[in-house]
N, C-alpha and C positions, 0 to 999 in steps of 0.2 A: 490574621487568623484564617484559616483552611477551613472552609466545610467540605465535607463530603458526604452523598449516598451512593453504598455500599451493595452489590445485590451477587451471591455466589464468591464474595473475597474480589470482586472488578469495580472499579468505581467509577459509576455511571454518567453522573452530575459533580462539579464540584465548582465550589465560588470560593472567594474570599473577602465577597460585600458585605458579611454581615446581616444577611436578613433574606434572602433569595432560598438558600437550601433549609432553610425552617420550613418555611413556609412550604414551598414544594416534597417537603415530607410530609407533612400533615393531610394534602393534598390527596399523596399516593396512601395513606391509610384510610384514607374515608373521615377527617376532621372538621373538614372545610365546606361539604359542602353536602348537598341533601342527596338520598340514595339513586334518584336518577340521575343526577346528575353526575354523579359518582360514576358510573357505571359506564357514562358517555363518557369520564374523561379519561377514567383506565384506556376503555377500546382504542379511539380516536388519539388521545396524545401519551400517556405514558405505556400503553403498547407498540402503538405504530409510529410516534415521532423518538420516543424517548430512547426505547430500547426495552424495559422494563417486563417482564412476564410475572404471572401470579409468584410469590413463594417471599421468603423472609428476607426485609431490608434493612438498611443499618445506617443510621447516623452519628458520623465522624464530626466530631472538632480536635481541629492539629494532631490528629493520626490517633486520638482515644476514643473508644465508643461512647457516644451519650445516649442512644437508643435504637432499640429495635420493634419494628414493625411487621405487618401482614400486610400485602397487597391479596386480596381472595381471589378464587379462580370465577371466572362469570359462565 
């Protein structure tokens, strides 16, 4: 099974362990973890290591949407 997130129709992230692109979406919506914290992990890793900018994401399983998301502008 393929995961993927999705951001502009490019896909950014993608596995096929099983439990790694769950997780790292929930992440990049604000799920996981408390607002400051949040906010350090946007800047620091899913802007500047990931690729990732504010606006609407998308998570794929084997090439069908199962959800979409917000990353906010900071």
């Amino acid at each position: 099974m393929t995961e993927e997130i999705r951001q502009k129709g490019k896909t950014i992230l993608s596995s096929d362990d099983g439990c790694s692109i769950p997780v790292i979406f929930n992440n990049l919506i604000g799920r996981n973890m408390k607002q400051d914290e949040y906010k350090i992990y946007l800047r620091c890793v899913a802007f500047k290591n990931m690729g990732f900018s504010a606006g609407t994401i998308d998570y794929y399983q084997n090439g069908s949407l199962l959800k979409s998301g917000v990353i906010p502008c900071l």
